[in-house]
C-alpha positions, 0 to 999 in steps of 0.5 A: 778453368785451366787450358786444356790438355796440358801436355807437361801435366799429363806427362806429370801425372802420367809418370806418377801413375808409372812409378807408383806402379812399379814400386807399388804405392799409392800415388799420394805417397809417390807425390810425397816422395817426389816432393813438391820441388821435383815434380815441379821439375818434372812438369816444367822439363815435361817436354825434355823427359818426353824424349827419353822412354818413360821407364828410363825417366821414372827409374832415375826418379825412384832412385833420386827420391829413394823410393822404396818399394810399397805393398799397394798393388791395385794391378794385381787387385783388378779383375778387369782389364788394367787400364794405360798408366797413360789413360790414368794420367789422363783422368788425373791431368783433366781432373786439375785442368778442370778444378784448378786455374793455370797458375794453380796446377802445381799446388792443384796436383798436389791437392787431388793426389793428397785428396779423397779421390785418389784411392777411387781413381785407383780402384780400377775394380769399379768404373769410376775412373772412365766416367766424363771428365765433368762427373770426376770434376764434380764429384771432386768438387762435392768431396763424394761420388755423386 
């Protein structure tokens, strides 16, 4: 499918990962938020934002999207060790490579977070996030955890 690690799209869904954290929505409604104009944005100046510390980046996002402050918060719900908004956006970013053509990442981005397997890549109370990327894939792809 799609060329793998994608830079700008990791740091895409990585920075939605970031944000939805710190203003505790799920990350479909931080894409809502977003929009589909600004988080083309974000992924085509990947590589300039890259620069800048992340909550620098997200903190002009939130306030430029207004994003109000949600009741989603699935750190505080987790028993376990929270895992790296970096390593969510990882899944996240291998999950659209995988499933999606190149010229299909946006629309493909916009597809898994308003998807099913959203709330379970943010459930960090089961192991379903660190399982292989082809799993995720073929999960996403059946519409079910397999």
């Amino acid at each position: 499918m799609g060329s793998k690690n994608n830079d700008a799209l990791f740091y895409t869904c990585s920075l939605i990962e970031y944000i939805g954290r710190n203003v505790k929505r799920r990350r479909k409604e931080v894409t809502d938020f977003l929009g589909k104009e600004r988080i083309g944005r974000i992924y085509e100046y990947a590589d300039v934002f890259r620069c800048e510390p992340i909550a620098k980046t997200a903190d002009e996002f939130i306030e430029e999207a207004k994003i109000s402050i949600g009741d989603f918060d699935n750190e505080k719900i987790c028993r376990y060790t929270v895992p790296d908004y970096w390593d969510i956006g990882e899944v996240y970013e291998r999950l659209i490579e995988d499933c999606f053509e190149d010229e299909e990442i946006l629309e493909g981005l916009w597809e898994v977070y308003h998807s099913w397997i959203d709330a379970r890549i943010s459930d960090y109370n089961t192991d379903f996030y660190y399982q292989s990327r082809d799993y995720i894939a073929a999960c996403y792809e059946e519409g079910e955890v397999l």
